[in-house]
C-alpha positions as CSV (number, residue, x, y, z in Angstrom):
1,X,137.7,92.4,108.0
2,X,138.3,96.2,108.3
3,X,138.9,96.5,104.4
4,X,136.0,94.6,103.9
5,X,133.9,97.0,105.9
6,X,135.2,99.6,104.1
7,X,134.1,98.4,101.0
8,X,130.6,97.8,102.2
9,X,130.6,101.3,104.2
10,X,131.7,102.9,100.8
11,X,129.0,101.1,98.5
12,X,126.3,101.5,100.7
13,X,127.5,105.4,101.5
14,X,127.3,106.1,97.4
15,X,123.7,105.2,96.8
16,X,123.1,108.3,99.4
17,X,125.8,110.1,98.3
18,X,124.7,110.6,94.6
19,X,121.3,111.2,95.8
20,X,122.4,114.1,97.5
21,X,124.1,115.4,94.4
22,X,120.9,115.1,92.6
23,X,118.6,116.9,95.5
24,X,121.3,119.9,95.7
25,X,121.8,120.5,92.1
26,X,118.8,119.8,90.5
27,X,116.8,120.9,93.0
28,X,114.3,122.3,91.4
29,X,113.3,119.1,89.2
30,X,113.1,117.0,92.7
31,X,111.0,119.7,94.5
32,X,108.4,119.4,91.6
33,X,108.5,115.4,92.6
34,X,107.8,116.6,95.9
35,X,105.4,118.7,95.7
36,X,103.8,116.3,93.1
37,X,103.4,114.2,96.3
38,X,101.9,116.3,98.1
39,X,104.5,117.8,100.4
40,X,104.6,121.3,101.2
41,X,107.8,123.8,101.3
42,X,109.0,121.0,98.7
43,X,112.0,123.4,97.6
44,X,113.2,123.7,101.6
45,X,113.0,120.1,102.1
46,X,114.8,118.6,99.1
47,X,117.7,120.9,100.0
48,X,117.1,119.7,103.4
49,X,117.1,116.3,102.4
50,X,119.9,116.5,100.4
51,X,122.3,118.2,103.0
52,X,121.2,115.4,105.7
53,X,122.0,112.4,103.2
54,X,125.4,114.3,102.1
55,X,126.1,114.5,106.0
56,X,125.0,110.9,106.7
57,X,126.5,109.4,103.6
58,X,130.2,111.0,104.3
59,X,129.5,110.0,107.6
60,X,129.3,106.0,106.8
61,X,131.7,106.7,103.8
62,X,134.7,108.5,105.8
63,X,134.1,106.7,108.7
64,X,133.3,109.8,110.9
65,X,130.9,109.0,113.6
66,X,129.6,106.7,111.1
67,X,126.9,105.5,114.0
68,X,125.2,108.6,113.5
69,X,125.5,109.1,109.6
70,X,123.9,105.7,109.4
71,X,121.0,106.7,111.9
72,X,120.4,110.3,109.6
73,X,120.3,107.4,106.7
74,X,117.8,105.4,108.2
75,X,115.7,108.5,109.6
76,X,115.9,109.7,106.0
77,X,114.4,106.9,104.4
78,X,112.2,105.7,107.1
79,X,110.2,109.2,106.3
80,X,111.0,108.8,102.7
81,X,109.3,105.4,102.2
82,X,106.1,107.4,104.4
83,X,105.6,110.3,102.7
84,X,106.9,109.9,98.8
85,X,106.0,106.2,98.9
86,X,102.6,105.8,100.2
87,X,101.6,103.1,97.7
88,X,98.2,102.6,99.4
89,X,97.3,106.0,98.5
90,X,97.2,105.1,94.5
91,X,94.3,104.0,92.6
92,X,96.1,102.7,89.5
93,X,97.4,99.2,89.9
94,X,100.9,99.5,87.8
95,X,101.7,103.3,90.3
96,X,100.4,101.2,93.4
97,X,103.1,98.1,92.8
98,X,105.8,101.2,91.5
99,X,105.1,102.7,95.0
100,X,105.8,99.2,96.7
101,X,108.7,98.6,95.7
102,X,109.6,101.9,96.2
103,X,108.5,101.6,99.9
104,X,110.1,98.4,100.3
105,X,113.5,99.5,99.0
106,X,113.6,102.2,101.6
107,X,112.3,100.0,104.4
108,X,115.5,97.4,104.0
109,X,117.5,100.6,103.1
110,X,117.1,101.9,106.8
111,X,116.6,98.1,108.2
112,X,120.8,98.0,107.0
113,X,121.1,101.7,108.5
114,X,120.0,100.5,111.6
115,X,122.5,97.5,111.3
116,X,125.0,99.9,110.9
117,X,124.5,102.0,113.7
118,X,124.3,99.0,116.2
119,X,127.2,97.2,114.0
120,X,129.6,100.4,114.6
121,X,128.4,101.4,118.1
122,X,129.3,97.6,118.8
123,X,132.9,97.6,117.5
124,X,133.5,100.8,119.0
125,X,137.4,101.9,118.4
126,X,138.8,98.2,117.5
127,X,136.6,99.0,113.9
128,X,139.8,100.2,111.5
129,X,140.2,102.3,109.0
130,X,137.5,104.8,110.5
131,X,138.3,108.9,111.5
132,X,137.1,108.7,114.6
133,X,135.2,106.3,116.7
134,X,131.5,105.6,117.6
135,X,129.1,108.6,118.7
136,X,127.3,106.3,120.7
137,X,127.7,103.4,123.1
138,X,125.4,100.6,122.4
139,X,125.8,97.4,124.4
């Protein structure tokens, strides 16, 4: 079971992980989607962003507290799927169902990082092939 997690901690960790990449290298090109969306200090927050998915995606990944890198990932796209994705803020029916989905994704997104963080508080120490154990102690 423990390489088994691995894999899945790994897979869902690189979605995040290359996200990051994109926010802190290309920043400039995702602050103009954020500011597009009506967010302001966009530049601040994509590097913001991008440093709290890179934290909580080598969190999960490495297996480092990995309860509270998968809480930063569902914080992250909890507030994503509010404030980029607000599909009942467009007029124009294709955007609106673009939005959706959109909204959706990151909803089941943090629904698993919540999974995670219960799943990893749960196994506490007897999880393998983790750096350290649990942050928290959820029973």
């Amino acid at each position: 079971m423990d390489v088994l997690v691995l894999v899945g901690r790994i897979l869902f960790a690189s979605l995040f992980l290359l996200s990051a990449v994109n926010h802190l290298t290309r920043t400039a090109m995702m602050a103009a989607y954020t500011q597009s969306r009506g967010l302001p200090a966009a530049v601040p927050a994509t590097i913001g962003s991008g440093v709290l998915i890179l934290a909580g995606g080598l969190s999960v990944a490495l297996g480092i507290w990995a309860d509270l890198g998968a809480l930063l990932l569902a914080a992250f796209v909890f507030s994503t799927a509010l404030l980029m994705h607000a599909f009942w803020k467009e007029d124009e029916v294709q955007a609106r169902q673009m939005e959706m989905i959109h909204f959706l994704k990151d909803l089941a997104l943090g629904g698993a990082g919540l999974m995670l963080l219960a799943f990893f508080s749960y196994a506490g120490d007897d999880l393998g092939l983790t750096i350290t154990g649990p942050l928290f102690d959820i029973d």
